[in-house]
LOROMI-973437 format. One record per residue (C-alpha): x, y, z; residue number from 1; residue in three letters. Coordinates in steps of 0.5 Angstrom, whole numbers. Example, Ala and Ser with C-alpha at 12.3 -4.5 7.8 and 13.67 -1.06 7.14 Angstrom:
[node [25 -9 16] 1 "Ala"];
[node [27 -2 14] 2 "Ser"];
***
This chain:
[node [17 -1 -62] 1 "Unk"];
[node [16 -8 -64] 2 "Unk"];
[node [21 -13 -59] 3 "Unk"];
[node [27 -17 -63] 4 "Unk"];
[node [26 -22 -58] 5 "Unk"];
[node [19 -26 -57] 6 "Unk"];
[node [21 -29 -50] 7 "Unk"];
[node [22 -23 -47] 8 "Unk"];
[node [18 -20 -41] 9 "Unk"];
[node [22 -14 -40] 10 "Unk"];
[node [17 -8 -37] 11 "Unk"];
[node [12 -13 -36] 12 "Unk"];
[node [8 -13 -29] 13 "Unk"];
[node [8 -20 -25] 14 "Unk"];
[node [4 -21 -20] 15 "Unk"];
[node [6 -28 -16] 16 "Unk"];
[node [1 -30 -11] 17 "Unk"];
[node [5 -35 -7] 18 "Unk"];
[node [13 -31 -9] 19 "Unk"];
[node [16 -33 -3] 20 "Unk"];
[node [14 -42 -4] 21 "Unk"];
[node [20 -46 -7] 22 "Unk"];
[node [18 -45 -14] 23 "Unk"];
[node [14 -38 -13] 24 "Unk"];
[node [20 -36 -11] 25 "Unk"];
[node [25 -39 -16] 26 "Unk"];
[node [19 -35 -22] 27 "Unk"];
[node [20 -28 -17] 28 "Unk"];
[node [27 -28 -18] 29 "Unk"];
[node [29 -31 -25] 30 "Unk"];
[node [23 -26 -28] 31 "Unk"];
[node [26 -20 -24] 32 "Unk"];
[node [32 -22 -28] 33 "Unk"];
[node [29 -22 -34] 34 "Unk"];
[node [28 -15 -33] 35 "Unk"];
[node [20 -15 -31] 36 "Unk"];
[node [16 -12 -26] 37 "Unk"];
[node [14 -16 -19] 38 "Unk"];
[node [11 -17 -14] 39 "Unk"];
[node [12 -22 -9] 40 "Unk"];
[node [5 -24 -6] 41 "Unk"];
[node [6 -28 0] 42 "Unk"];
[node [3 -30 8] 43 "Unk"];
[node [11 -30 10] 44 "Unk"];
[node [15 -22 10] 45 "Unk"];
[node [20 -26 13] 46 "Unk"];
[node [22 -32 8] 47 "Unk"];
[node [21 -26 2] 48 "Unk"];
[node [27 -21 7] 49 "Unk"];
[node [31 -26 7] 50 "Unk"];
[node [31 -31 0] 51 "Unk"];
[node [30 -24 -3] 52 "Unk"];
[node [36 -18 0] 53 "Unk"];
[node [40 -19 -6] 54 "Unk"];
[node [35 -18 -11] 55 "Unk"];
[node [32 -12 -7] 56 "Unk"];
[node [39 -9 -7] 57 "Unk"];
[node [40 -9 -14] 58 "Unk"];
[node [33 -9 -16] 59 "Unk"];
[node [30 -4 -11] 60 "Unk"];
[node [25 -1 -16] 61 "Unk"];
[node [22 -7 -19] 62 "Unk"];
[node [21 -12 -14] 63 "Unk"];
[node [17 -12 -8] 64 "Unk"];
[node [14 -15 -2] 65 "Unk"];
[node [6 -15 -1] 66 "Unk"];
[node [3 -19 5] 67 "Unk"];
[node [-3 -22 2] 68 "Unk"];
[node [-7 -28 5] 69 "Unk"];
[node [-11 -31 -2] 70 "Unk"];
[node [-17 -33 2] 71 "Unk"];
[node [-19 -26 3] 72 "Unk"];
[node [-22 -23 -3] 73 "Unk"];
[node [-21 -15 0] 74 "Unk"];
[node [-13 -19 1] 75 "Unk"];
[node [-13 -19 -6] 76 "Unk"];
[node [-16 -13 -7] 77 "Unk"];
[node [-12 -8 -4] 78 "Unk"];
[node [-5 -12 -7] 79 "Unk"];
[node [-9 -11 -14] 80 "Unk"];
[node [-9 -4 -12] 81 "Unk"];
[node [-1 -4 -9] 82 "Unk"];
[node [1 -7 -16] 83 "Unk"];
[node [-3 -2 -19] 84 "Unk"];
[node [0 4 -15] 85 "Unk"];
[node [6 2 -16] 86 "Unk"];
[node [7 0 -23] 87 "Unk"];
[node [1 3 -26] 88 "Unk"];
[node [-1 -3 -30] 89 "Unk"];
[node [-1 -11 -29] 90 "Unk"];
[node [0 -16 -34] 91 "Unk"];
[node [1 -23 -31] 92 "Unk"];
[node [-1 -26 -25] 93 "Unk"];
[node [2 -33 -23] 94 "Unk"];
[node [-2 -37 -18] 95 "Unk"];
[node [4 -41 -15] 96 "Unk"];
[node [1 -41 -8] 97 "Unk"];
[node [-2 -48 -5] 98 "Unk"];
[node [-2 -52 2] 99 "Unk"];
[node [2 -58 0] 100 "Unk"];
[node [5 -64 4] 101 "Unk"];
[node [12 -64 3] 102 "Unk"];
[node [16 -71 5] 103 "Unk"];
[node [22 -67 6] 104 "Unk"];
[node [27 -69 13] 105 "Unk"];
[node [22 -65 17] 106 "Unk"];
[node [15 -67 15] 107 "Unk"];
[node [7 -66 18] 108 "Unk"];
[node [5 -73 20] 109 "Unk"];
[node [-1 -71 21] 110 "Unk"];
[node [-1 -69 14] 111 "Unk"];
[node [0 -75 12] 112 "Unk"];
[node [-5 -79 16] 113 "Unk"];
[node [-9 -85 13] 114 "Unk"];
[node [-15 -83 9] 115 "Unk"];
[node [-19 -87 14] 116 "Unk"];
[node [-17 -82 20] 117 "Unk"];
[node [-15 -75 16] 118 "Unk"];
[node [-16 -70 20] 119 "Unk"];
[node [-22 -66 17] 120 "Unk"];
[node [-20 -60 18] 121 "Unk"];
[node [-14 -60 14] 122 "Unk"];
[node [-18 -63 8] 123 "Unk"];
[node [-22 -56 9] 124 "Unk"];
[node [-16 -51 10] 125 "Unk"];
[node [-12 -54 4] 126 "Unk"];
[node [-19 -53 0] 127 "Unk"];
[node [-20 -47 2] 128 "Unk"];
[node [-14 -44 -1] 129 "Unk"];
[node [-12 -49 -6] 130 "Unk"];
[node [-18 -48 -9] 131 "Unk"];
[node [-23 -42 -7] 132 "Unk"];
[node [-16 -38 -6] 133 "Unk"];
[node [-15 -40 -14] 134 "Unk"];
[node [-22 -38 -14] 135 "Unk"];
[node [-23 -31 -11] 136 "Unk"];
[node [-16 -29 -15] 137 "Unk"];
[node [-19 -31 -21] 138 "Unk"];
[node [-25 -26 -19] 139 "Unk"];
[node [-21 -21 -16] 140 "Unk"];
[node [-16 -21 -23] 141 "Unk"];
[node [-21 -21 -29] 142 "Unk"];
[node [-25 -15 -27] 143 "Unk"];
[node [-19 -11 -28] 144 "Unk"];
[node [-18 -15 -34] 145 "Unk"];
[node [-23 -14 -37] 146 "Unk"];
[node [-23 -7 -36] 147 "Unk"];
[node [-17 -6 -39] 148 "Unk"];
[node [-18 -12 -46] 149 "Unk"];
[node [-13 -17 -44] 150 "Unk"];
[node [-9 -20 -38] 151 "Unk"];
[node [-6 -27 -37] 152 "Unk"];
[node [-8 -31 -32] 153 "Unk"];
[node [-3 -37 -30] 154 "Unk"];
[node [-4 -43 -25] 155 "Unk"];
[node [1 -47 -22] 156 "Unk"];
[node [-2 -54 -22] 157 "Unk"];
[node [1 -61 -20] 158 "Unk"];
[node [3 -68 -24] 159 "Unk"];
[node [-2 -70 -18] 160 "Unk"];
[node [-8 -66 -22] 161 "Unk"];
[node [-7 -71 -27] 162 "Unk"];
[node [-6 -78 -24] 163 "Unk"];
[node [-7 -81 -17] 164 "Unk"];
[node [-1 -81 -13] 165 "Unk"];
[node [2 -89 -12] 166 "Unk"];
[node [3 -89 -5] 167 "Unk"];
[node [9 -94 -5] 168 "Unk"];
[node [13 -89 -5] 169 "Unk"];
[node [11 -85 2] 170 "Unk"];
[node [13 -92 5] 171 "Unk"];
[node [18 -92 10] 172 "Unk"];
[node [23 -98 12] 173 "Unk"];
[node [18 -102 8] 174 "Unk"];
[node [12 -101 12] 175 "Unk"];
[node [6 -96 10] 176 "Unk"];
[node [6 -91 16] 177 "Unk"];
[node [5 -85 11] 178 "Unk"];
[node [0 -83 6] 179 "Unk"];
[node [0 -77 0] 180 "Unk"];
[node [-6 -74 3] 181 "Unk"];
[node [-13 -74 -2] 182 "Unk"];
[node [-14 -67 -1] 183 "Unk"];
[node [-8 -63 -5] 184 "Unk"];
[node [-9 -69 -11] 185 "Unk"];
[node [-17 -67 -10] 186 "Unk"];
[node [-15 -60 -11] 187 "Unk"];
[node [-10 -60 -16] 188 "Unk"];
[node [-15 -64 -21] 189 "Unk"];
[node [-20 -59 -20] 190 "Unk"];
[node [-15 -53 -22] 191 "Unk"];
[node [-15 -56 -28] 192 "Unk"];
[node [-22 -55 -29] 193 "Unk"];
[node [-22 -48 -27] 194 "Unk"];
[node [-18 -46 -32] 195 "Unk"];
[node [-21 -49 -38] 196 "Unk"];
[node [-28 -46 -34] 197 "Unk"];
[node [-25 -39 -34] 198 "Unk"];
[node [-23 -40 -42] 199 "Unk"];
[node [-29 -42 -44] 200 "Unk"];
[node [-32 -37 -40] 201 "Unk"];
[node [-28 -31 -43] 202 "Unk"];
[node [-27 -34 -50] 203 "Unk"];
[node [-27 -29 -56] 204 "Unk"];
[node [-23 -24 -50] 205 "Unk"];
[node [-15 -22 -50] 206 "Unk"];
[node [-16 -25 -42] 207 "Unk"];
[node [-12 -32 -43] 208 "Unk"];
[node [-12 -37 -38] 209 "Unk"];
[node [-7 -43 -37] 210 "Unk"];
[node [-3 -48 -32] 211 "Unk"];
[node [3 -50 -31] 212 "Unk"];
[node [5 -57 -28] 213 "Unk"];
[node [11 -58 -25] 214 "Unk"];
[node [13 -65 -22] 215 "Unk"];
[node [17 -67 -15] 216 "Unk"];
[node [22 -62 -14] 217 "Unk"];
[node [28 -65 -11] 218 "Unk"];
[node [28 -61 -4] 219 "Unk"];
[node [32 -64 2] 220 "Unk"];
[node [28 -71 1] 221 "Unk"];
[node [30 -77 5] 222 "Unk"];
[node [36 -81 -1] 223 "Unk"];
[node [31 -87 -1] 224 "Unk"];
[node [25 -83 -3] 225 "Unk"];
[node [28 -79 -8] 226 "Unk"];
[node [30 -86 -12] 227 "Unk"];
[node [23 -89 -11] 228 "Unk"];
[node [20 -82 -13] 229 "Unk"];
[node [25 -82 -19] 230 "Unk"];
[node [24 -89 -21] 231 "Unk"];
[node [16 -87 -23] 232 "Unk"];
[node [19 -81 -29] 233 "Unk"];
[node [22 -83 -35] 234 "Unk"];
[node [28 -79 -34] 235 "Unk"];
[node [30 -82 -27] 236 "Unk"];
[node [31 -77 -23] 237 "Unk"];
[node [27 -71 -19] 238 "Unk"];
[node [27 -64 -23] 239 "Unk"];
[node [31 -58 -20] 240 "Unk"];
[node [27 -51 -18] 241 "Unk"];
[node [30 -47 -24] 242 "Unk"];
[node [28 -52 -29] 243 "Unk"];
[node [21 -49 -29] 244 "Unk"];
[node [23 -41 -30] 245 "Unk"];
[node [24 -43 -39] 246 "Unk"];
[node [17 -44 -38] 247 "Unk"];
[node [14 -39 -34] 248 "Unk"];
[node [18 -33 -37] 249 "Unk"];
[node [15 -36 -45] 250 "Unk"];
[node [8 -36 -41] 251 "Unk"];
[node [9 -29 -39] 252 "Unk"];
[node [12 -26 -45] 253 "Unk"];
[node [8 -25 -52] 254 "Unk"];
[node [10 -33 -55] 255 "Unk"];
[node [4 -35 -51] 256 "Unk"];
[node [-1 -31 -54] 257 "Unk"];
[node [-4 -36 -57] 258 "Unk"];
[node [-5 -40 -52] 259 "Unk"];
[node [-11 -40 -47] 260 "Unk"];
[node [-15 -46 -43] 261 "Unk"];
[node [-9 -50 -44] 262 "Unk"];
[node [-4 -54 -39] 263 "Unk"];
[node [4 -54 -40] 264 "Unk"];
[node [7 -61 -37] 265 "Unk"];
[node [13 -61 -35] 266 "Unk"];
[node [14 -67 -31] 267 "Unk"];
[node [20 -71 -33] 268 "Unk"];
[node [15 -76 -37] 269 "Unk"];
[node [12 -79 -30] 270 "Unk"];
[node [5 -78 -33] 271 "Unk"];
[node [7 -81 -41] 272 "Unk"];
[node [6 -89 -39] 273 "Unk"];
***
């Protein structure tokens, strides 16, 4: 039976590599309320227990927790095969998992080094699941995919995979001490060309690729650093967490469907000027 409504996602099965994070889990909850399928794909069983008890309760037989690290493809693997078992099919996959720098009140330093002296195994790790775990997820979903003739694979991206960071607004007390640090920019950017690459690739298939890009989402950041930030968007101020959900829900529902190797901006107009 043909839905009335073109946003809906009900019945749909969603799988969101990095469901516990700030905005994964914002998209876990909001689409589980939308009465579609999910799981919650994530390092942290613990961030899921406590963010997620009320949803479990209500929701008990359409949400649910697999611990998956995304830089392992036999990882991914066995939470494909989870969701299957469970679900019986999958429709979505969200890559929302990423190492990020947060300048929140209780930031990494080190995460925050002069290019000179960053900490080269940092630039590794964060490449190695910014990128090879977006990687090895795409390599992992489009087999089923392509087995099944259709599927939607969504990565979450940055307004950092679009423009440089101005890096005036990580000063503190009006010194440079801090620095956004190149790897997650660098990542970001390349994200966007995996996702065209995987469009290309997969062109004239009903398997669709596209990004997400939000911007800064406020989140127990210093006053001063949320009016410097706010300064750089045209709508002067950060955005919320759930801000993204109308977005998430219309790439995962059937309005999307003709929309592939693209990439949804949603920034508060930082990259307009």
């Amino acid at each position: 039976m043909k839905k009335d409504n073109i946003l809906s996602v009900e019945d749909k099965v969603i799988l969101i590599f990095g469901g516990c994070g700030l905005i994964g889990s914002e998209f876990s909850k909001h689409l589980v309320n939308q009465k579609a399928k999910i799981c919650v794909a994530d390092l942290n069983k613990q961030n899921f227990t406590i963010n997620f008890n009320d949803y479990k309760k209500k929701n008990n037989k359409d949400i649910f927790f697999y611990k998956v690290n995304v830089t392992d493809r036999k990882s991914i693997e066995n939470c494909l095969r989870k969701v299957l078992k469970k679900f019986g099919k999958l429709d979505v996959v969200i890559n929302a998992s990423a190492m990020n720098a947060p300048f929140d009140k209780k930031f990494n330093k080190k995460q925050f080094s002069s290019f000179e002296k960053y900490p080269i195994e940092m630039w590794k790790k964060s490449l190695e699941i910014n990128l090879t775990g977006a990687l090895l997820i795409a390599q992992v979903i489009v087999k089923y995919f392509s087995k099944i003739k259709k599927g939607h694979l969504i990565n979450i991206g940055s307004n950092y995979g679009l423009v440089a960071p101005d890096q005036g607004i990580y000063e503190e007390k009006g010194k440079q001490k801090l620095f956004k640090p190149a790897d997650y920019i660098v990542s970001k950017f390349g994200i966007i060309g995996l996702n065209k690459y995987l469009a290309a690739y997969f062109k004239k298939t009903k398997i669709r690729f596209n990004l997400l890009t939000p911007s800064g989402v406020e989140h127990k950041q210093t006053k001063n650093f949320k009016k410097k930030y706010s300064s750089k968007t045209l709508l002067n101020r950060m955005s919320f967490k759930h801000e993204y959900n109308g977005a998430i829900q219309f790439l995962c529902s059937d309005a999307s469907s003709y929309m592939t190797g693209s990439n949804l901006i949603i920034d508060g107009g930082w990259t307009v000027t």
